[in-house]
C-alpha positions as a printed Julia matrix, in Angstrom:
276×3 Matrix{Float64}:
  -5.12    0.44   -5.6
  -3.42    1.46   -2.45
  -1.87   -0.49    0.09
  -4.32   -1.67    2.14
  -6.29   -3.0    -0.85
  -8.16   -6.32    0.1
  -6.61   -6.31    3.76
  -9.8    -5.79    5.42
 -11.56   -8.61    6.26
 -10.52  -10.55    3.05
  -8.22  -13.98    3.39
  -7.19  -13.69   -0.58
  -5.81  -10.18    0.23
  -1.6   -10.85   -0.44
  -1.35   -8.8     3.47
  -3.83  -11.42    5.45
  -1.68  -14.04    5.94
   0.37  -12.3     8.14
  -2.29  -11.63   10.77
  -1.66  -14.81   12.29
   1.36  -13.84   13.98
   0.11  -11.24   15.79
  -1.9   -11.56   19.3
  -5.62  -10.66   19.09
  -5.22   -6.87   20.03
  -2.99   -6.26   17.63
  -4.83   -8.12   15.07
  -7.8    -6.16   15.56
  -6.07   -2.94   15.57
  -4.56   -3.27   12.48
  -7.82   -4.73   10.62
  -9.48   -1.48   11.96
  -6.85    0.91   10.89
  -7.05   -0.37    7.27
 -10.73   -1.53    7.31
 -10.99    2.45    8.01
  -8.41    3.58    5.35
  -9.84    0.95    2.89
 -13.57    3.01    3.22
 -11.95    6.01    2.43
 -10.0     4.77   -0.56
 -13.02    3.37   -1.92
 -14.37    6.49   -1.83
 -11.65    7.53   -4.32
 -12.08    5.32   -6.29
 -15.56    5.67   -6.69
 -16.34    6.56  -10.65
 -18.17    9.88  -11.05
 -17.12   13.48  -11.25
 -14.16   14.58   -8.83
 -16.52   16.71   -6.8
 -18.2    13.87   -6.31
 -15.54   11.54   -4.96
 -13.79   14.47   -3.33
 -16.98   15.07   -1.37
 -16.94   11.23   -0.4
 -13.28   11.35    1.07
 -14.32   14.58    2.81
 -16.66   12.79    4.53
 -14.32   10.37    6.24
 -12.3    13.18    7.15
 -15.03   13.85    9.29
 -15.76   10.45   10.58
 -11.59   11.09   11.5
 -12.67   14.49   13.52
 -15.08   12.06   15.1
 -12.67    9.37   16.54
 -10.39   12.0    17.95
 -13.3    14.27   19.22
 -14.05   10.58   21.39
 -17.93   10.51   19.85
 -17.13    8.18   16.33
 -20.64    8.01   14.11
 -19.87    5.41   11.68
 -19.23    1.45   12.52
 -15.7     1.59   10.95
 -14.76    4.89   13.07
 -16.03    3.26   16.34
 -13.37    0.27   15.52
 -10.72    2.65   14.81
 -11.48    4.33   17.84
 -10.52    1.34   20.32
  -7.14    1.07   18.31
  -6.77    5.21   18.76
  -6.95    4.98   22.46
  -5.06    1.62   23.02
  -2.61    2.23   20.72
  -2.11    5.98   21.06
  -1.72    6.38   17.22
  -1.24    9.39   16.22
  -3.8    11.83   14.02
  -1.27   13.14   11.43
  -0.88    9.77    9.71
  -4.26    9.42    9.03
  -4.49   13.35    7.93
  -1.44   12.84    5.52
  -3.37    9.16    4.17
  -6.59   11.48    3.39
  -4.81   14.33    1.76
  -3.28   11.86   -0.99
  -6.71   10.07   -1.38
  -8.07   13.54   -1.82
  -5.39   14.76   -4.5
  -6.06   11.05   -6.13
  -9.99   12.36   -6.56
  -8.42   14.8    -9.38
  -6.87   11.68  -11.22
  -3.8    13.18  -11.28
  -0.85   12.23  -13.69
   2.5    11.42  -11.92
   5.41   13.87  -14.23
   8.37   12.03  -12.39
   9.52    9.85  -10.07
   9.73   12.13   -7.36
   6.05   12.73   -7.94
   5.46    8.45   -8.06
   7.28    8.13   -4.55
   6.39   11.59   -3.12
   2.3    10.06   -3.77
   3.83    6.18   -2.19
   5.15    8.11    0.69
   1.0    10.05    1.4
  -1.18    6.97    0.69
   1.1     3.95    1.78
   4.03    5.4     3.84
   1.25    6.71    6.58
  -0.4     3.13    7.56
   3.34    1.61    7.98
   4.14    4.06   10.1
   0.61    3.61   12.05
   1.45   -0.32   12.38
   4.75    0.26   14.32
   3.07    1.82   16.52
   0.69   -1.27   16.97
   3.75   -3.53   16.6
   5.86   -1.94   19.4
   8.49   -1.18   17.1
   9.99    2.57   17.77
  13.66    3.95   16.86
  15.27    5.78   13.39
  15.89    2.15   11.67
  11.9     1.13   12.56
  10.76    4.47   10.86
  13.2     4.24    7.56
  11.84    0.68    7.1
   8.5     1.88    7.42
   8.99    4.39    5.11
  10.9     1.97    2.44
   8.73   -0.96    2.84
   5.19    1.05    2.58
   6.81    2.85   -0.88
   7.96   -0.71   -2.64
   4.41   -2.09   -1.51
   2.39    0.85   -3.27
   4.79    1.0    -5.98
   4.19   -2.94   -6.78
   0.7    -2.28   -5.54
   0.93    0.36   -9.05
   2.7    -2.36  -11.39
  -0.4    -4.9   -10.48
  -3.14   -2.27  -10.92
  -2.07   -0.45  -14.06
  -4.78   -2.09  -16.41
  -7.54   -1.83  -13.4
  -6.17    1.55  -13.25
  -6.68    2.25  -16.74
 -10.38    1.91  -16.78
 -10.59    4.41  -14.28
  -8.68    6.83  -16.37
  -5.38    6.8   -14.15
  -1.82    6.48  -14.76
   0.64    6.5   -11.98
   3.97    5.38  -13.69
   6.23    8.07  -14.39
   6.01   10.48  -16.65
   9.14   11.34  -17.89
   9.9     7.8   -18.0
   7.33    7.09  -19.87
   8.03    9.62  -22.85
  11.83    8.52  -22.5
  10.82    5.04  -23.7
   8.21    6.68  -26.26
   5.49    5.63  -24.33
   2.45    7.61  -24.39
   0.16    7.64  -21.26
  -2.96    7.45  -23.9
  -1.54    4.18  -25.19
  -1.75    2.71  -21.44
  -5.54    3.6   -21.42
  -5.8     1.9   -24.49
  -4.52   -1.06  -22.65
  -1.98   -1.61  -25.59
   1.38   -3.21  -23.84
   4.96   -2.62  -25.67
   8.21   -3.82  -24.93
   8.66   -0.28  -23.71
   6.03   -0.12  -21.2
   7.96   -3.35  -19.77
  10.99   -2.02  -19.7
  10.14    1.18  -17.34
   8.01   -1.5   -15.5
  10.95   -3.39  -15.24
  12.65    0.01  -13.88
  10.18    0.24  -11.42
   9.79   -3.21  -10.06
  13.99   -3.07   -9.47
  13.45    0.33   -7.61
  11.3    -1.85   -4.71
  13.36   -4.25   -5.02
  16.06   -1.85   -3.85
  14.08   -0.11   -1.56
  12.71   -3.2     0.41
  16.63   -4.26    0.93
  17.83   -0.9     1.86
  14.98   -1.54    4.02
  16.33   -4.25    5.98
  19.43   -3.87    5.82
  19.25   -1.16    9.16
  17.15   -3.02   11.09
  18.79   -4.98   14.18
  17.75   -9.08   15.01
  15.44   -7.37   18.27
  13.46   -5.2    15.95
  13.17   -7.07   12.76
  11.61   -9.91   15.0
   8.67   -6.96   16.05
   8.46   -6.37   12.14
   7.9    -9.85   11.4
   4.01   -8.6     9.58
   5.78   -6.03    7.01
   8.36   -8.54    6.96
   6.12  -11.1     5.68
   4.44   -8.61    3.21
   7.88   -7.87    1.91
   8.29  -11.16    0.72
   4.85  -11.67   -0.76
   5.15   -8.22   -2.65
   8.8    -9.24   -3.8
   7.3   -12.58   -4.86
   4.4   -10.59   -6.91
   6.94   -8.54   -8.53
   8.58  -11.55   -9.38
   5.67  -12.89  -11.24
   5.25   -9.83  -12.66
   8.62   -9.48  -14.4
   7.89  -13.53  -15.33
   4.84  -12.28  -17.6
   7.23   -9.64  -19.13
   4.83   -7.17  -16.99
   2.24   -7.78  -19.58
  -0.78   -6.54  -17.27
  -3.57   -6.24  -19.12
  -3.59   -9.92  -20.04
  -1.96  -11.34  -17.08
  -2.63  -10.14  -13.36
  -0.01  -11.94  -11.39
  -1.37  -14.07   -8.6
  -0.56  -15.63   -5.51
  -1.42  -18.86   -4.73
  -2.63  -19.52   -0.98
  -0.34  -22.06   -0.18
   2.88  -20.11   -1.16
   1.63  -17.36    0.47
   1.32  -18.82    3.62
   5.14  -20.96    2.26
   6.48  -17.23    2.36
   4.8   -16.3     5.86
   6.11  -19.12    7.56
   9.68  -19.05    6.09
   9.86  -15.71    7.41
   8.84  -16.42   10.74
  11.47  -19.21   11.28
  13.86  -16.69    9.78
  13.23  -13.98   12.31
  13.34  -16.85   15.02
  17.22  -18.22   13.9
C-alpha cells in the first residue's frame, strides 16, 4: 500500500485527520491529488496478470495527458484538474508517481535498501512534494522534508502492509537484509513470522524514525507552521510504528491500529506545537 492509501474520501484513513487544518481550497486540492493517485494505485494492485494491471496504470497515464492537455475525461481527472491550474503543480511528479506504480505491476522484489528507498522516493516522495506546493511551502529545507517525510511514511506504510502484501505475492523489505538474518522471502508469503523477520523490521522502523527527525530538524518555526499536515502525519506514522514494534512487528496476526481519538490527540498536539 502506498502512501495515499485510504486518504481519499475515507475518515479512518491515519492521513484524514489532518485535513481539518487546512482552508477549503487546499483541502480539496489535496483530496483530488490523492483521490487521483489512489485510482491509479488501485490499478496496481489489481490481481491478474502484469499486462493486465500494467495496461490499467497506462490508462491513467492517459487520463494525466488529459488534465494537462486542459480536456480531462474521467471524474477524478476533472478534480485534479482544478488543483493543476490553481495550484500550478507540476506534471513530473505525477509522471515519476506512475512510473513506480508501473514497475510495481511486475511485482518486483526489492535486493537492497537502496532499491526499498529508491521505490519510497517514486511512489511516496512525488505526492509530498505535490502538497508543498498546495501548502505554500517552497525553499531547500521544505523539499528535504518532503523527501524524508514521504520515504518514512511509505516505508511504515511497507511494515503495516507486509502480510496484505503477501497475498498479493509482494515483498518490499530488503533483500539482502533479509538473507543476512536467514530470512527467506518465500517464508514471508507463507505468512510465517520469526524473531528474524522482527529484527530487520525493527531495522526498518528505526530508519523512519531517523529519517522523519532528520526531517525536521532543517525546517525553520515559519515553515514548519505551513507543514503543519505532514507534520501531523509524522506523528501518526511514528505512533503506528510504535505499535508496531509493541506487537514485536508480528503482522500477520496483529495489524497495528489507530484509534480515532488519539489520532485526532496527535493532530491537535501538533497544532498547538507549531503555534508555541
Amino acid at each position: 500500500m502506498k502512501l495515499w492509501q485510504k486518504l481519499a474520501g475515507r475518515s479512518q484513513s491515519n492521513l484524514y485527520f489532518a485535513f481539518a487544518f487546512l482552508d477549503r481550497p487546499q483541502r480539496s486540492a489535496i483530496r483530488d491529488v490523492y483521490r487521483f493517485a489512489r485510482a491509479a494505485d488501485d490499478a496496481a494492485d489489481d490481481p491478474g496478470a502484469p499486462a493486465d494491471t500494467l495496461r490499467r496504470v497506462r490508462a491513467w497515464r492517459r487520463e494525466l495527458d488529459a488534465v494537462y492537455a486542459g480536456h480531462p475525461r474521467h471524474p477524478y481527472g476533472r478534480r485534479l484538474a482544478r488543483a493543476v491550474r490553481r495550484y500550478r503543480l507540476p506534471r513530473s511528479y505525477f509522471d515519476t508517481l506512475l512510473s513506480g506504480l508501473e514497475r510495481d505491476c511486475a511485482r518486483p522484489r526489492m535486493a537492497s535498501w537502496r532499491e526499498v528507498e529508491s521505490y519510497c522516493e517514486t511512489v511516496a516522495a512525488p505526492l509530498a512534494y505535490l502538497s508543498l506546493h498546495i501548502l505554500g511551502a517552497s525553499g531547500a529545507a521544505a523539499e528535504r522534508y518532503a523527501r524524508d517525510v514521504g520515504v518514512a511514511i511509505q516505508l511504515a506504510n511497507i511494515l503495516r502492509d507486509i502480510a496484505e502484501d503477501a497475498e498479493r505475492g509482494r515483498v518490499y523489505l530488503p533483500g539482502d537484509e533479509l538473507r543476512a538474518a536467514g530470512v527467506a522471502a518465500d517464508e514471508i508469503l507463507a505468512r510465517h513470522m520469526s524473531p528474524a523477520l522482527g529484527r530487520v523490521c525493527q531495522h526498518q522502523a528505526e530508519r523512519a524514525r531517523t529519517l522523519i527527525a532528520t526531517a525536521r530538524r532543517g525546517l525553520d518555526p515559519a515553515t514548519r507552521r505551513k507543514l503543519l499536515v505532514p507534520e501531523i502525519w509524522a506523528d501518526v506514522y511514528l505512533a503506528l510504528l510504535d505499535e508496531l514494534e509493541a506487537s514485536g512487528f508480528d503482522v500477520f496476526r496483529h495489524r497495528p491500529y489507530l484509534q480515532r481519538r488519539r489520532k485526532l490527540a496527535l493532530a491537535l498536539r501538533r497544532w498547538a506545537a507549531t503555534r508555541a
